[in-house]
C-alpha positions as CSV (number, residue, x, y, z in Angstrom):
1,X,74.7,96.0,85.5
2,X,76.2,99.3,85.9
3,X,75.0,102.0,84.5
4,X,76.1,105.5,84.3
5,X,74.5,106.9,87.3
6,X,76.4,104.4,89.7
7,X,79.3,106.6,89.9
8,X,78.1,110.6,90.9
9,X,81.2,112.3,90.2
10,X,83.1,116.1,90.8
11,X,81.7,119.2,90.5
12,X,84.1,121.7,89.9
13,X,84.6,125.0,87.4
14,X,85.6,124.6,83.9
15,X,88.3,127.2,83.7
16,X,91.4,126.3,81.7
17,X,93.9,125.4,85.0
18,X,97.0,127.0,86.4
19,X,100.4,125.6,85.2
20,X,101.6,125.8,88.6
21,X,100.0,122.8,91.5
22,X,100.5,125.8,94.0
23,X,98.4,127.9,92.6
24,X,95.3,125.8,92.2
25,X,92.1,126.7,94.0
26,X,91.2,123.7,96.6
27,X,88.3,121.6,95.3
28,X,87.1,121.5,98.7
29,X,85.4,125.0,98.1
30,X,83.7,123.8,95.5
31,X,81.2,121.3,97.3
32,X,81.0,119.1,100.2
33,X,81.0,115.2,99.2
34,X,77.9,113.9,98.4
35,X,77.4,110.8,100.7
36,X,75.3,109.5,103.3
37,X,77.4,108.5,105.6
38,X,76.7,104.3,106.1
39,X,77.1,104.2,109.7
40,X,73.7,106.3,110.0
41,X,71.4,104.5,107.1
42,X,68.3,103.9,108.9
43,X,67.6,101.2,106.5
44,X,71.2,99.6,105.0
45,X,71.2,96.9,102.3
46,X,72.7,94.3,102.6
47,X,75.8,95.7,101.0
48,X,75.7,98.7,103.6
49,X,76.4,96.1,106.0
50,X,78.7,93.9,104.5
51,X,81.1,97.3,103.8
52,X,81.0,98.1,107.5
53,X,80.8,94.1,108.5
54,X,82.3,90.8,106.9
55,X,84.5,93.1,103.8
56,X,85.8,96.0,106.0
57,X,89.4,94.3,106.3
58,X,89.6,95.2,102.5
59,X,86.8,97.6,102.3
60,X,86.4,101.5,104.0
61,X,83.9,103.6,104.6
62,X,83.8,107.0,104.3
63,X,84.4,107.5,107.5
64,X,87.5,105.1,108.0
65,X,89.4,106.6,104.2
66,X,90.0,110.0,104.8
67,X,92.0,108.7,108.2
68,X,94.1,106.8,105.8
69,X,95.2,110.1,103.8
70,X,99.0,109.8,103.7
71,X,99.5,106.1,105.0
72,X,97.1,103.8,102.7
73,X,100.6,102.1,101.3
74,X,101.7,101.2,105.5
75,X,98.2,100.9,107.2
76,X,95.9,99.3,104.5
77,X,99.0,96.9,102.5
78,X,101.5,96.3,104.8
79,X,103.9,97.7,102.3
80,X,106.5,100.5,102.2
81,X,106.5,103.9,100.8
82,X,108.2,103.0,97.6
83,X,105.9,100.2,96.7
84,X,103.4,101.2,93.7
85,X,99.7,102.2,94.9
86,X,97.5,102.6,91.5
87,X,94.2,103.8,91.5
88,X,91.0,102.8,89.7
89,X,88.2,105.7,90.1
90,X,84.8,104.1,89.6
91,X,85.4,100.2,89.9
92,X,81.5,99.7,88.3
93,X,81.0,96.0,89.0
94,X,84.7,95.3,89.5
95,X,86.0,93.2,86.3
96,X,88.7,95.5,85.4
97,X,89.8,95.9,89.4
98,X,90.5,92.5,90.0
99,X,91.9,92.1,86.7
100,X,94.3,95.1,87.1
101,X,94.9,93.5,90.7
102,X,95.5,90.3,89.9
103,X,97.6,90.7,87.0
104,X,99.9,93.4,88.8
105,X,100.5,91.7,92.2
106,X,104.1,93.6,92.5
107,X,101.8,96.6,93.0
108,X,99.4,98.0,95.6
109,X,95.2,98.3,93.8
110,X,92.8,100.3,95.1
111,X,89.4,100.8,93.9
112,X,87.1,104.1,94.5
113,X,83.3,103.5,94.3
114,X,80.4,105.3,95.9
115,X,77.2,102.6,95.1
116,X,77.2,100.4,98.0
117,X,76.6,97.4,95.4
118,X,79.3,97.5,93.2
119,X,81.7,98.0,95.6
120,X,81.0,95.0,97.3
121,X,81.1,93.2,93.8
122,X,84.5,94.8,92.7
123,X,86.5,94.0,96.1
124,X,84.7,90.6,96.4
125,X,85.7,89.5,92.6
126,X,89.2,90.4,93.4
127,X,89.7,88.5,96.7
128,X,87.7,85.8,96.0
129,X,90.1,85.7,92.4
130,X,92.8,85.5,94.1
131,X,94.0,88.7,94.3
132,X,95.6,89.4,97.9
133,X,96.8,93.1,96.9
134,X,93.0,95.0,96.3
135,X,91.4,97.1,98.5
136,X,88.2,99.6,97.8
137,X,87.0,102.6,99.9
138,X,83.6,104.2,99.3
139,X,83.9,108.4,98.7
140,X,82.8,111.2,96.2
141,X,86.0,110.7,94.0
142,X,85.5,114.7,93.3
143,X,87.0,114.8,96.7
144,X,90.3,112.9,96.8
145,X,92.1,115.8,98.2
146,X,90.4,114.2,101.6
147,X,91.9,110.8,100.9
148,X,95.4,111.2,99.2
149,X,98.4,113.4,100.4
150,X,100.5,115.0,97.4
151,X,103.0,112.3,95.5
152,X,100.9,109.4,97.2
153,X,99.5,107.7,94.2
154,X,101.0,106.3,91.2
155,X,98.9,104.8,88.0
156,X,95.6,106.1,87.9
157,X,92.2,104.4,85.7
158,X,89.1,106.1,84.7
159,X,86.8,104.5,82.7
160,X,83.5,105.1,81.2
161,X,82.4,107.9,83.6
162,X,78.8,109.4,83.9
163,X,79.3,111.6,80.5
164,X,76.3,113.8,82.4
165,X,75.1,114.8,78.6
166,X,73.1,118.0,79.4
167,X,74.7,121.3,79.6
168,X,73.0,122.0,82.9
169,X,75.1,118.8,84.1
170,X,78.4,119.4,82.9
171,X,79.6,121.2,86.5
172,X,78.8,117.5,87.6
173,X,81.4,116.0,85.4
174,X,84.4,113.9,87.4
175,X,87.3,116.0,84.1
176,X,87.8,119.3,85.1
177,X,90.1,121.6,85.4
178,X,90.6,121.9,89.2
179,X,90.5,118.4,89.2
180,X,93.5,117.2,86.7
181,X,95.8,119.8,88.7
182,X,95.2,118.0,92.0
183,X,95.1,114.5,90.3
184,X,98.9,116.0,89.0
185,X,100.0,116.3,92.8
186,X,98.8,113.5,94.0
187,X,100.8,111.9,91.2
188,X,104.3,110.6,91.4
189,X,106.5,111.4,88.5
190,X,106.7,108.7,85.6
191,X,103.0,107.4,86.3
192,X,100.2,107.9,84.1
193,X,96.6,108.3,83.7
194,X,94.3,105.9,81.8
195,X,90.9,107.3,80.6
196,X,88.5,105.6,78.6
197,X,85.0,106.4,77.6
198,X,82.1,106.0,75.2
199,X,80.7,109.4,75.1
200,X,82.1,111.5,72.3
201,X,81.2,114.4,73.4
202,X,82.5,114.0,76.7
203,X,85.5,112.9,75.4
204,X,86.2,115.8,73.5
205,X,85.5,117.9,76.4
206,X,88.1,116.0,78.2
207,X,91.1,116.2,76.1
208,X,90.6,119.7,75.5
209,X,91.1,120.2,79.2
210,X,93.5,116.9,79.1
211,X,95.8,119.4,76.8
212,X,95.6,122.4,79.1
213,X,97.0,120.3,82.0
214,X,99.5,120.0,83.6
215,X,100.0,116.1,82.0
216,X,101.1,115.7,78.7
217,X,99.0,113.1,76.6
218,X,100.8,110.7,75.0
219,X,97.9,108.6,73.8
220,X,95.3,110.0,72.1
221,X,92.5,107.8,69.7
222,X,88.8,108.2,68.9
223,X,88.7,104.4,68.2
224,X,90.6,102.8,70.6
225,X,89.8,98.9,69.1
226,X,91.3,100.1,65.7
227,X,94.5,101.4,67.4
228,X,97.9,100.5,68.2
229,X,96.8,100.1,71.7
230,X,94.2,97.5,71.2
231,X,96.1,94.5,72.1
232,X,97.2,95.7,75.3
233,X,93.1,96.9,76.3
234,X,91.0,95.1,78.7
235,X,87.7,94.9,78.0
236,X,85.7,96.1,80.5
237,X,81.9,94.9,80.8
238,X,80.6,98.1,80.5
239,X,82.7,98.5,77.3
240,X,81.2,95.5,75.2
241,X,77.8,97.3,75.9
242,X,78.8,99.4,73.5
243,X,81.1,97.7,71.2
244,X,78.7,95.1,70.4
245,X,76.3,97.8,69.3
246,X,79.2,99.4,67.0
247,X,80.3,102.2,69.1
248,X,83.5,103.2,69.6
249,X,85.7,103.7,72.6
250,X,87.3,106.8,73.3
251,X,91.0,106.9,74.8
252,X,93.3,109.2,76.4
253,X,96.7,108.2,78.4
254,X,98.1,111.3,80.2
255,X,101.7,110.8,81.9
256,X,102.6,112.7,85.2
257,X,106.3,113.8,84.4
C-alpha cells in the first residue's frame, strides 16, 4: 500500500511567486535531487533491477530521463511534437496511471515516481492493461526542470502528496511557489493541473499559493465527492483509505492559459 512517505517531494521557499516565468529563481539552487542513483545500489531489490532490466523499454532511470529533456514525445512515444504528453507526479501503486493511460490512448502518459516498488507496479498495471501509450521515469519530481524543456508538457496530475504535517517539514512540500512558476512553463497553453489531496491543512496551504500563481483555478472544493465534479473523479486507492473512514477529499484544477 502506499503510504505517504513513498513519494519525497520539492523543497523550495515559500515566497508568494513572480508573475513573470523569467523572473523566477531556478529550483536547481535550491537542492540537489535526492536519489541514489540505481546503477550503483550495492544491494538492489528486485524492482531496482527490473527498472534497469526486463521494464526499461517503458521505464527510466534517473540516469536515462534527464537525456530525454526536450524529446520524451519523439524518443520515448514515437510521436510528434503536437501529440499531447500528460503528466502524473507520484503514480503511488499505479491505478490512476493506467487508468488515465488507458482511457486516453489519443495522448502520450507519463508517470513520475521515486520508490523503486511502485514504479514497477504503476508501469506494469498499465502495460500489462493494455495500455501501449504509458511510460514512467524515476526522479525527485522537485527537480523537473532536469527532465522537461519549457512548453513540453500538457495535462498535469497530482494526487495525495506527502502533506509533511510539521512546520519544520513544510520546505519539503512538492506546492510551492518556485515550483507552480516552473510547472507554468513547462506547461502548454489550454492544459491544466489536477490536484487532489486529503490533508486540509495542506490543502489550504496550496491554494493560497495556487491563487498567487501564475494559473488561474477554476475548480476549487473542500469536498470533492459532494461536488459537481464527482462524476467525472477516479477513485484512486489511496483515496478510499480515506473516504471509507469519512474524510473528505480536497480539490484544486488550475488551467495554464
Amino acid at each position: 500500500m502506499r503510504t505517504r512517505s513513498d513519494i519525497r517531494k520539492g523543497s523550495m521557499s515559500n515566497e508568494t511567486p513572480p508573475k513573470d516565468d523569467a523572473q523566477a529563481p531556478d529550483p536547481s539552487s535550491s537542492r540537489r535531487p535526492r536519489m541514489a542513483m540505481t546503477r550503483k545500489l550495492p544491494d538492489p531489490n528486485d524492482y531496482a533491477d527490473q527498472l534497469l532490466g526486463e521494464w526499461s523499454e517503458y521505464a527510466f532511470d534517473e540516469e536515462r530521463a534527464p537525456l530525454m529533456k526536450g524529446d520524451w514525445r519523439a524518443k520515448a512515444f514515437g510521436v510528434g511534437k503536437d501529440h499531447p504528453l500528460d503528466l502524473e507526479i507520484g503514480t503511488g501503486n499505479g491505478y490512476h496511471f493506467a487508468h488515465l493511460a488507458k482511457k486516453n490512448a489519443d495522448r502520450s502518459v507519463l508517470g513520475i515516481e521515486i520508490k523503486y516498488k511502485p514504479l514497477i507496479q504503476s508501469i506494469k498495471r498499465a502495460v500489462v492493461g493494455g495500455a501501449k501509450n504509458a511510460r514512467i521515469l524515476r526522479y525527485d519530481a522537485g527537480h523537473l526542470h532536469d527532465l522537461f524543456a519549457d512548453g513540453e508538457l500538457n495535462n498535469v496530475y497530482i494526487h495525495h502528496p506527502d502533506p509533511w504535517p510539521k512546520k519544520r517539514q513544510w520546505k519539503h512540500r512538492l506546492i510551492q511557489a518556485e515550483f507552480l512558476v516552473l510547472l507554468h512553463r513547462l506547461m502548454r497553453p489550454g492544459t491544466y493541473v489536477d490536484f487532489k489531496t486529503d490533508s486540509a491543512d495542506y490543502f489550504e496551504w496550496s491554494i493560497e499559493r495556487f491563487h498567487q500563481s501564475p494559473f488561474k483555478v477554476t475548480r476549487e472544493t473542500r469536498h470533492l465527492h459532494q461536488s459537481e465534479w464527482a462524476g467525472e473523479n477516479f477513485v484512486t486507492h489511496f483515496e478510499k483509505i480515506f473516504l471509507a473512514k469519512g474524510q473528505p477529499i480536497h480539490y484544486a484544477r488550475l488551467e495554464r492559459l
